[in-house]
N, C-alpha and C positions, 0 to 999 in steps of 0.2 A: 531376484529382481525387485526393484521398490518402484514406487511410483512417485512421480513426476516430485511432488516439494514435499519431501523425506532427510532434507537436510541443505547444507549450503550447497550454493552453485561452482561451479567450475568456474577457475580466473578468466576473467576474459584475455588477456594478456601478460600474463605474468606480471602485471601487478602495475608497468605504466602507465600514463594518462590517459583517460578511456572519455569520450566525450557521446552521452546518451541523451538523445532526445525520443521524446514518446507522445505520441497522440492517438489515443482510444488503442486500438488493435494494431496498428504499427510503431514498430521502435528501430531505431538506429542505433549500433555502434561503433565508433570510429576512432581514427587516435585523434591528436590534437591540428592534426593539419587538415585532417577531414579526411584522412586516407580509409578504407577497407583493406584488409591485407587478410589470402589466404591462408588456412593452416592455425587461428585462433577462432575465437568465438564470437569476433566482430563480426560485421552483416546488418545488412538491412531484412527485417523480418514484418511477416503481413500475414498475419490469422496464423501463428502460431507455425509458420514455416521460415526459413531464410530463403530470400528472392535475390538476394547480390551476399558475395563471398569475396568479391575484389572490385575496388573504386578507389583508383589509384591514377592519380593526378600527374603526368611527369612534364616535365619544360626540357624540351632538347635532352630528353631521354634522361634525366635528374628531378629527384624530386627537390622541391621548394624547401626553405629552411622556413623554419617558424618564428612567427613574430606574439600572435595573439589566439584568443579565442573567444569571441564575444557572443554570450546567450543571451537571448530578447526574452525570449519564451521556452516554454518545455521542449515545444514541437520544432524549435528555428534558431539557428545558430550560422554565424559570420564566421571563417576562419580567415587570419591574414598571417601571411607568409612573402617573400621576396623569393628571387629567384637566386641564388649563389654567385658573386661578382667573380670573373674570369679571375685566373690566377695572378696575383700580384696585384692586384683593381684594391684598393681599401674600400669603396662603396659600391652595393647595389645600387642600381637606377630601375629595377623590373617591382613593382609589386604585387602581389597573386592577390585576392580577393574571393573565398567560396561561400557565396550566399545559400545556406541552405533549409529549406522547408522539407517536413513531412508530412504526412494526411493520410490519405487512398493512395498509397504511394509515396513518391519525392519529385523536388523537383531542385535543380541546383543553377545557380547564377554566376557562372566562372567570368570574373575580370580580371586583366590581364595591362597592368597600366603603364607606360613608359614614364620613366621621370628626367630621364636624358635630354641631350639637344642634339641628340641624331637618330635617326629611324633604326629600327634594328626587327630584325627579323628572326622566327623559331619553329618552331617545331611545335603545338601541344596535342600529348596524346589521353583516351581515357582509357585503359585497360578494365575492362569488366568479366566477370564470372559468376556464376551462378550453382547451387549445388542441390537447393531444394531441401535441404535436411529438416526434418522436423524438430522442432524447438526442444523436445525430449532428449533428443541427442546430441545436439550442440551442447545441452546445458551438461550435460552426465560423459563429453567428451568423446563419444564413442559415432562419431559418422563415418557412414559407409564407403560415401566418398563416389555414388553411382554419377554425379556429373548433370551436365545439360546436351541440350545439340545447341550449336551457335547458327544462328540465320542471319545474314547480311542481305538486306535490300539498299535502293537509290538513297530509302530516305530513315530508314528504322533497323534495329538491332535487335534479333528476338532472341531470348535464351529459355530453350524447354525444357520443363522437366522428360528426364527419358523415361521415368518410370510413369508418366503422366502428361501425355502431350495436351490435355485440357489443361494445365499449368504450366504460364510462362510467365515472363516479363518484356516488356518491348520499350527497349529506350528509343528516342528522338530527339536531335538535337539541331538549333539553328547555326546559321555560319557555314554552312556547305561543308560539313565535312566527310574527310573521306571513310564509308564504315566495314569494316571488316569484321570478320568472326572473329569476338572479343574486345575490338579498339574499336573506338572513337579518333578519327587524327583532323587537327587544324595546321596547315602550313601555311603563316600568318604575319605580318607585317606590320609592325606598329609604329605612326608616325612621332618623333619628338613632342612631348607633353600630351601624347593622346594616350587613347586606349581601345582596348577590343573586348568585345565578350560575347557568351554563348550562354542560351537557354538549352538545359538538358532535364529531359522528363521520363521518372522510369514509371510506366505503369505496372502495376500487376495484373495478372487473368489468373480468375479462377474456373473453371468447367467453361472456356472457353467464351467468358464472357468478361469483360477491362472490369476495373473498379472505376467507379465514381467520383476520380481524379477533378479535385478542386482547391487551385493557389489565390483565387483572385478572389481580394478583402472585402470586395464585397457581395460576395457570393454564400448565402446563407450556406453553404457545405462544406466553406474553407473552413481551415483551424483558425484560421485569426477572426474569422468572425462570430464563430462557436463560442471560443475565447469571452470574447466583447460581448456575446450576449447572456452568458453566464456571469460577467461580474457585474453584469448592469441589472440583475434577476438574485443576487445573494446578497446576503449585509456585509454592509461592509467594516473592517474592524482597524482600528488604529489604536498604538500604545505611544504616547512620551516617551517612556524606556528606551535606555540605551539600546537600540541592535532589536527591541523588538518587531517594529513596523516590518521593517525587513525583511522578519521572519515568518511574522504575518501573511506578507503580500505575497511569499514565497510559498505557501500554503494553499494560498487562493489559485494562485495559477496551475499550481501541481495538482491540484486536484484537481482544476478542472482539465487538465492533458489526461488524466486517468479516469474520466469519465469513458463510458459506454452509451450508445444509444441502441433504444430499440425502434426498429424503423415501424413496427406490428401496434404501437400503443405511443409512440411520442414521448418516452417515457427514458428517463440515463438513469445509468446504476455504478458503481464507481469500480473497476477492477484491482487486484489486490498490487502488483508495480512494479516497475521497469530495473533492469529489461526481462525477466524469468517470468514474470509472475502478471502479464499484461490479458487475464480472464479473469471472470466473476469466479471469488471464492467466497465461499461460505461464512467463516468466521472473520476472514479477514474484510469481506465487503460490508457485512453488517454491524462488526466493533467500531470500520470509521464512517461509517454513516450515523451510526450513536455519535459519534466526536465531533462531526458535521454539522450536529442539527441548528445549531447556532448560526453557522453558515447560508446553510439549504437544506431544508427537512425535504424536499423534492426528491432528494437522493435515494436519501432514508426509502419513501415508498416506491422510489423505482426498483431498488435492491431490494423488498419485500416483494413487489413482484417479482422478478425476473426468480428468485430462489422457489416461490410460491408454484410458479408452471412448472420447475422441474424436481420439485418433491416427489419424494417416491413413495411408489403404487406399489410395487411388490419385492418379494425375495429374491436376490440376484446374487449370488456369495462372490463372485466372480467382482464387480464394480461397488459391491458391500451396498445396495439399495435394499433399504427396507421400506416399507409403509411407514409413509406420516415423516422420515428421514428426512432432513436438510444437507441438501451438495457441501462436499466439499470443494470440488473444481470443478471448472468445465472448460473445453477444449476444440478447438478445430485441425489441428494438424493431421499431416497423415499417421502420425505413428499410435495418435489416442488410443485407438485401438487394443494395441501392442501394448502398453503402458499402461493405460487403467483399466483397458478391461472395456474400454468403451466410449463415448466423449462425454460422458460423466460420471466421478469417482464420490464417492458416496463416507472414505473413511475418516468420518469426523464424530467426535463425542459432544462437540460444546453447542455447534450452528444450531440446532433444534433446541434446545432451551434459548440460546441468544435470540432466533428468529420472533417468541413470544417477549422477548424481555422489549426488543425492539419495538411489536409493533405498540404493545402500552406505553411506551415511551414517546411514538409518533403521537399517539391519543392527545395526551401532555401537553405535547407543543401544537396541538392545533390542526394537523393535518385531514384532508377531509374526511368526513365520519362516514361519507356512501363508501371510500375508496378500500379506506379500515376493513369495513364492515365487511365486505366482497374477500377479506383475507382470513377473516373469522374460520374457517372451516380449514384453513390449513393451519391456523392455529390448533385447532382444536385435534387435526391431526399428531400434532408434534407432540403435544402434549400425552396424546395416545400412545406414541411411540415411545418416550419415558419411561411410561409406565409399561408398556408392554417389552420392548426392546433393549432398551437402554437399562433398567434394570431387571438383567435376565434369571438373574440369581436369585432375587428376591428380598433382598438382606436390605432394601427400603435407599441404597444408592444406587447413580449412574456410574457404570462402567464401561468398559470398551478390550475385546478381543477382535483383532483381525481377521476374517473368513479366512484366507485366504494366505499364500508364505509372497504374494505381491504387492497386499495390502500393506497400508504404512504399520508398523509394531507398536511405534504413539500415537494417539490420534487426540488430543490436546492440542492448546498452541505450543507448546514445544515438543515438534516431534520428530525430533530424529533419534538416532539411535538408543542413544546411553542417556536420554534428556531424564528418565525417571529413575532414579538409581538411590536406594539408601546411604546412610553418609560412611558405610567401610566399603563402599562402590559397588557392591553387587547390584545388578541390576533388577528391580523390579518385576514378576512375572504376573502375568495376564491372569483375569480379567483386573482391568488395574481402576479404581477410583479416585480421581484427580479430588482436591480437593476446595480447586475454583468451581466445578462443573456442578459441583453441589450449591454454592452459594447461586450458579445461573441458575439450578432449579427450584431454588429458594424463588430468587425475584421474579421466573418467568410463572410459577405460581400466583403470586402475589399480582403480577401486572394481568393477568389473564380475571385474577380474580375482581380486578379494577374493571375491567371490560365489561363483566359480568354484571355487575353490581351498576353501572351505568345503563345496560339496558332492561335495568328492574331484577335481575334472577339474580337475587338474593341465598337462594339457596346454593346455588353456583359458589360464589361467591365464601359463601361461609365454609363451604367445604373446601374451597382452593388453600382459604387460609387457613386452614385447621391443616391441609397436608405439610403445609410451608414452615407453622410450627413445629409439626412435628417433625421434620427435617430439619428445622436448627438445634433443636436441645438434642436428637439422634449423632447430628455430626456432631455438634462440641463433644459429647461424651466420648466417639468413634475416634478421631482425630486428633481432639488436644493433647501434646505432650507436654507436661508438666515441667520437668527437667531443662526444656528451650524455651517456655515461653509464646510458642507458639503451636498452629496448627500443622500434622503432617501431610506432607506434598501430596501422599497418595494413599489407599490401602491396596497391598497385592492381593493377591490371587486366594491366600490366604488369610485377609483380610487383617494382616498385620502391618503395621504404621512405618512406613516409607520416611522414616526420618530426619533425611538431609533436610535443611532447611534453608528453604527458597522464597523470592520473589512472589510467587501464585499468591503466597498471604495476603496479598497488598489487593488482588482480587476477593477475594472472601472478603473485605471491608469495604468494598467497591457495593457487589453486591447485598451489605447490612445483614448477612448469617452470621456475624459475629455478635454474640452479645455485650451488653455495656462492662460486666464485671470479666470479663476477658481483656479488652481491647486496650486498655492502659499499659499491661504486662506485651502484648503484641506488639504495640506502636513502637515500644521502647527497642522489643527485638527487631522489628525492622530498621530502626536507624542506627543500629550498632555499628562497628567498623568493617565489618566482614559484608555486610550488606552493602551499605551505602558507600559508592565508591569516592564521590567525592563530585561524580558526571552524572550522577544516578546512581537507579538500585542495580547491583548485578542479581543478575538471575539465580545464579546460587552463590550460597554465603562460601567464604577462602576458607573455611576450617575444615570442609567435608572433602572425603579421598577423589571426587572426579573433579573438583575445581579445577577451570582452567581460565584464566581472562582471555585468552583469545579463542575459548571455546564457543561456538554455536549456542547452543542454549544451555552451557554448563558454567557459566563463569560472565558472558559479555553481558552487556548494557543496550537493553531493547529501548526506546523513545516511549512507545506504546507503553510496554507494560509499567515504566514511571510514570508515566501521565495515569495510568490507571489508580496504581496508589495514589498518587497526590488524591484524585478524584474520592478514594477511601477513604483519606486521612480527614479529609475538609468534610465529608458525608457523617464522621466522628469527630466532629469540631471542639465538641464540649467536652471530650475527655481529654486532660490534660497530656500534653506533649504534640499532641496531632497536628494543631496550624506548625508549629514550631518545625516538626522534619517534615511537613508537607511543602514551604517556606525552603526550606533548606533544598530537598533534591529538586524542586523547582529551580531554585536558581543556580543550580551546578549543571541540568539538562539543559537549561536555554544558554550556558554560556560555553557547553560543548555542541551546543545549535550552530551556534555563531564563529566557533572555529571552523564548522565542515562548512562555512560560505551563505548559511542561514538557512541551510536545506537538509534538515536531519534526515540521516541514513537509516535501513531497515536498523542495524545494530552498529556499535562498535565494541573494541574490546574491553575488559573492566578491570583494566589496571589503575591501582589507588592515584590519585591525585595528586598524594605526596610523596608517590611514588617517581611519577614521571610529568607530572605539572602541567597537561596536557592530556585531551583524548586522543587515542590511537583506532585507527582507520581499521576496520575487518576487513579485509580485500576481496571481500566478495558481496558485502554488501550491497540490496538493491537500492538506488535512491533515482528519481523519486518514489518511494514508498508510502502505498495510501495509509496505513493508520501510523505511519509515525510523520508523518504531512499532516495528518489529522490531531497530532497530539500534541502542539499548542494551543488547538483550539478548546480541547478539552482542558486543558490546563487553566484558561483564562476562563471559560464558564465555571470551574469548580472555586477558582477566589471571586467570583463575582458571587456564588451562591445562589445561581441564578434557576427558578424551580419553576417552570411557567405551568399554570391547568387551566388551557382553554378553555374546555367544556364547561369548568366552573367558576370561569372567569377574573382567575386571579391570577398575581402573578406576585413571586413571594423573593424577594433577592436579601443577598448577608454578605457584601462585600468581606472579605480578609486580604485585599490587594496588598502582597508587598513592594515595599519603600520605592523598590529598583524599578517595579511596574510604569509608575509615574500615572500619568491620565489614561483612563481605558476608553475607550470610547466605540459604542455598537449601533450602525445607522440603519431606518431601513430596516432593523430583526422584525422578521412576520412571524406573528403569533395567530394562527388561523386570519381572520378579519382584520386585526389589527396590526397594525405599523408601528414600533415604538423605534425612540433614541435612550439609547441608556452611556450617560457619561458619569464613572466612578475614579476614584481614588480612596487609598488607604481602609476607611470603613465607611466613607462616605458616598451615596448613588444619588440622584438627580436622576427622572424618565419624565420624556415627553411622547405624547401621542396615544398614551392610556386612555381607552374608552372611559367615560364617565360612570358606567355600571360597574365597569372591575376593581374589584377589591387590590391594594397594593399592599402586603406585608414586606413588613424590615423587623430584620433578624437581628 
C-alpha cells in the first residue's frame, strides 16, 4: 500500500472534458454541462471527502445539449446548454443556464428561459447521490461503494453518511419543489419570452454541525469577497507581452482559490492543488510560497506557520515523524488514517531544509522580524534534524529510507516509483541521496546563517557557513560526472552515482552549490536536445533506458521545475550560455502556458517540439496547481533580478527582460515598510516609492 501522492492520479473520466472549480477545501468536478455522474471520480468534495456523486440536471427526463462553459473565477463557473428541439424542429427555443458557486459548500442558480412565442411546459428534475468516500480512494480508484441513507422532508433533502450519521449533506431548493429520496422535481411552466429559475443550496455537516455556507458578495466569508480582498492586498503585475497579462492574472486568481485560512491566527497558507492535492504540503506549499513572494510574502509566513505547529516531536515509524521533521501532507478524510498512518504523513526528505531556506528568504523581503523570530526554534529544529536524521549514515549527506513498506519509496519531489533509477533503468536502492536536497542544505545553511549573523552571533554564523562549504566542494567531488557534464541525480545505498541525467541539475544552480568552474560545462548539458524539449526541461534526458514523455516524472515537463532552472540559470548570469537557455525555456514554457488556456497544468508530456509542434495534455494533470500557478511569477522576478534586503535596506535589481516580455510592470510590491512600483524593459528599470535611506543597486 502507498500513501496518498506516491505518483499520478486516477482519470477522472476517461479522459473527456472535466470542468474543476476549487475554493480553499472544497473542489468540484463535473463534465461540461455541469453534470456529476456516478461511477467516475467526479463529485463534489469538502475536507478531503466526496459529499455529492450524482448532480445531474434532466428537462423532461433528457439531459440538455451543450452550448458553453464560461469561468469567472476558480471557485464559479456558468454552464449554457438548450434543451434538444422536438424531432424534426430545426431550432431550440429552451435555454438552460447553471450558475454555479463553491465555498463551504455550493450553491447553484438553474435558469430555464423560453425563447418561443408560446408558453410550454416541463418536467425539471435534479437526481442527487451521495457516497462519502474518502479522497484516498476516489483518487487510487478503489471505493467501497457503503452508500448514504436518503431523507426527504417538506422543504430539504438530506444524504447521510451510513458509516457516520454525524456526516451529511442537506440540499434545499426554491420553487416548490417536489423532494424525494434522491430527486429534486420542478413541474413548471414557462411563459413565451420569459423564464423560471431555482436556488439550490448543498450544504455539508460535519460532526453534526452545517459549514459556514456563504454566496453573498458581500459577505466577508464568500469566495468572491475573499477573492476581492486578496487582490486588493497583493501587487499587482502586468506584462505588454503577447499572452502574458493573461497569464499573469490567471495566477493571481488561482492562487488565491488555493489558499487556506486558519481561523486560530488569521493567518492563509496556500495548498498544494486541485482537485487531489487541495491540503497543506510540505515542499509543495513552501516552493510556491518562495515563487509568491513577489506577490504576497503573507503566504510565505502563513505556510511557515501552519508547517511550524505541526513539526515533529517525536519517532513514529508508522507516519515517518521525527523530531525537528517537516509534513509532508496533511489530511482530514476519514480514510487518513488508513493511508498515512494518521492525518499527517511525515515521508519527505527536502520540506525541512526548504522550511529554513524559506524563512531567510521571508527575512530578505521584509516580513516581520517579531513573526520571523517566533519561528527561530523550529528552524533550528530542522536543522537538528539534518544533522541528526536526515543524515543517518554519516557520510556528511541527506538521505531518505522509508520506515515503513506504506511509506512513499521516493521522498524527493519526484516521487513515484521508478522516478530515481540509473540510465540502464535499474532502479536506485535506498538510502538514496538526491542531489537537489543537497544544494537545499547548502542554502538553508547559509540563510540560517544569515539569521544568525543578523542577530549578532557571529559565531553561529561562521560555523553555518563553514558547514555549507564544506558541503559544496564534498558534493562536487561525490556527484560530478565528468563523462555528462553534469551532476548525478542521486547516490544509492551504496553510495554509487545514480547516473541518468535529469532536470534536479537545474535545482543544484537554483540553490548556488554549484561552483563557477563547473557551471559553464552544466549550463551547456542542460539545454542539450535530450533535455530541453522545445516547452521546457523534461525531467529526464530521451537517452536514458526509463525515458518516457508521457511518464510522470521520468520524461514529462513540470512548469515548476523549469521556472526553477530558469531561476538557476539567471542566479549564474555571468557565466556564459545561462541568460541565453534561461531566455530560451522561458519562452517555450510560457507559450505552452498559453496553449493550456493561460493556466499551466501540474505537468504535461515532454514530447519534442519538432516532434509534434505542440504541448501534449498529461490526463491527469492537477490544474489549478499552486507551484506551477506560482511559476510565472518566479519566472518574471528572476529576469527582473529582482534581490530585495529589507533589514539592510537595499534593494538590488539586473533586469535580463526578454524582447517577447515587452513592459513589466510591479504595483504596490511591499517590501517590509515600504511600497515600491517597479516598471522594466529589456535591461532597463525605473522604481518609484524607494525610501530615501535605501540603497538602490543596478546590476
Amino acid at each position: 500500500m502507498t500513501v496518498f501522492n506516491a505518483g499520478p492520479p486516477t482519470p477522472i473520466d476517461g479522459g473527456t472534458g472535466v470542468v474543476t472549480l476549487v475554493e480553499a477545501s472544497t473542489f468540484c468536478l463535473s463534465d461540461q454541462l455541469g453534470d456529476i455522474h456516478p461511477g467516475t471520480a467526479q463529485g463534489l468534495f469538502y475536507r478531503d471527502a466526496r459529499v455529492l456523486t450524482r448532480w445531474e440536471l434532466r428537462l423532461d427526463g433528457q439531459p440538455p445539449e451543450q452550448l458553453s462553459v464560461v469561468l469567472r473565477d476558480p471557485f464559479r463557473a456558468r454552464f449554457v446548454a438548450r434543451k434538444p428541439p422536438p424531432h424534426g424542429v430545426a431550432d431550440a427555443t429552451v435555454l438552460v443556464q447553471r450558475r454555479r458557486m463553491i465555498g463551504e459548500g455550493m450553491r447553484e442558480v438553474v435558469t430555464v428561459q423560453n425563447l418561443g412565442d408560446e408558453d410550454t411546459a416541463m418536467t425539471v428534475t435534479l437526481d442527487v447521490d451521495a457516497d462519502f468516500a474518502d479522497l484516498f480512494a476516489v483518487k487510487e480508484g478503489r471505493v467501497s461503494g457503503h452508500g448514504c441513507e436518503l431523507t426527504a422532508t417538506a422543504d430539504t433533502l438530506r444524504l447521510t453518511d451510513r458509516t457516520d450519521p454525524g456526516r451529511e449533506v442537506a440540499i434545499q431548493a426554491d420553487g416548490e419543489p417536489a423532494i424525494q429520496p434522491g430527486t429534486l422535481l420542478w413541474h413548471i411552466v414557462i411563459p413565451r419570452r420569459g423564464c423560471w429559475h431555482t436556488v439550490i443550496q448543498c450544504r455539508p455537516v460535519i460532526g453534526h454541525r452545517a459549514a459556514p455556507m456563504s454566496f453573498d458578495e458581500g459577505d466577508e466569508d464568500s469566495p468572491a469577497y475573499k477573492i476581492r480582498r486578496w487582490r486588493a492586498t497583493t501587487t499587482s503585475l502586468t506584462a505588454s507581452g503577447a499572452g502574458l497579462n493573461a497569464i499573469l492574472q490567471r495566477t493571481e486568481s488561482d492562487l488565491g482559490a488555493l489558499r487556506l485560512d486558519d481561523p486560530s491566527d488569521g493567518t492563509s497558507y496556500v495548498a498544494a492543488g486541485a482537485p487531489w492535492f487541495m491540503a497543506l504540503f510540505g515542499r509543495d506549499s513552501l516552493l510556491t510560497s518562495w515563487m509568491a513572494l513577489v506577490l504576497d510574502s503573507d503566504l510565505a509566513l502563513g505556510t511557515l506557520r501552519q508547517l511550524a505547529k505541526l513539526q515533529g516531536t517525536q519517532d513514529n515509524p508508522v507516519t515517518e515523524e521525527e523530531p525537528g521533521r517537516i509534513m509532508h501532507e496533511r489530511r482530514y478524510g476519514p480514510g487518513s488514517d488508513r493511508v498515512l498512518g494518521g492525518s499527517v504523513y511525515y515521508g519527505t526528505v527536502d520540506a525541512t531544509p526548504l522550511f529554513v531556506m524559506l524563512l531567510a528568504e521571508c527575512r530578505r523581503w521584509g516580513v516581520d522580524a517579531t513573526a520571523l523570530a517566533a519561528l527561530l526554534p523550529a528552524a533550528d529544529a530542522a536543522l537538528a534534524w539534518i544533522d541528526d536524521y536526515g543524515d543517518s549514515d554519516g557520510d556528511g549527506f541527506v538521505e531518505y529510507r522509508r520506515k515503513t513498506d506504506r511509506g512513499l519509496a521516493n521522498q524527493g519531489w519526484k516521487d513515484s516509483w521508478d522516478a530515481i533509477a540509473f540510465a540502464d533503468g535499474r532502479l536506485a536502492e535506498p538510502p538514496i541521496a538526491l542531489c537537489e536536497v543537497q544544494g537545499y542544505v547548502h542554502a538553508a545553511w547559509l540563510g540560517r546563517a544569515e539569521l544568525a549573523e543578523s542577530a549578532g552571533d557571529t559565531a553561529t554564523a561562521a560555523r553555518l557557513r563553514a558547514q555549507a562549504e564544506a558541503l559544496r566542494a564534498r558534493f562536487d567531488e561525490a556527484f560530478w560526472i565528468p563523462r555528462h557534464g553534469c551532476y548525478a541525480l542521486a547516490l544509492d545505498g551504496s553510495k554509487r552515482q545514480v547516473d541518468a541525467v535529469a532536470s534536479n541539475n537545474g535545482h543544484c544552480l537554483w540553490t548556488g552549490i554549484v561552483p563557477d568552474e563547473r557551471a559553464e560545462e552544466l549550463i551547456a548539458r542542460l539545454g542539450a536536445a535530450d533535455l530541453d524539449s522545445g516547452f521546457g526541461l523534461r525531467t529526464l534526458s530521451s537517452t536514458v533506458r526509463r525515458f518516457n514523455p508521457m511518464g510522470y516524472h521520468t520524461g514529462s515537463v513540470w512548469p515548476h521545475d523549469t521556472a526553477i532552472t530558469v531561476a538557476g540559470l539567471l542566479r549564474y548570469a555571468h557565466v556564459p550560455g545561462a541568460t541565453e537557455l534561461a531566455e530560451r525555456l522561458a519562452g517555450g514554457l510560457l507559450e505552452a502556458i498559453l496553449e493550456f488556456g493561460a493556466r499551466p497544468p501540474e505537468l504535461f508530456c515532454g514530447f519534442g517540439r519538432a516532434e509534434l509542434h505542440m504541448p501534449v495534455p498529461y490526463p491527469t494533470s492537477c490544474s489549478p496547481q499552486a507551484w506551477a500557478s506560482a511559476a510565472p511569477l518566479l519566472l518574471m522576478r528572476s529576469f527582473l533580478g529582482l534581490l530585495p534586503d529589507v533589514p539592510a535596506r537595499t534593494l538590488t535589481i539586473a533586469p535580463r527582460l526578454p524582447e517577447r516580455a515587452g513592459t513589466v510592470r510591479l504595483t504596490d510590491l511591499r517590501l517590509g515598510p515600504a511600497t515600491v512600483t517597479i516598471e522594466a524593459s529589456g535591461r532597463e528599470a525605473s522604481i518609484q516609492g524607494l525610501p530615501a535611506e535605501w540603497q538602490l543597486n543596478r546590476l
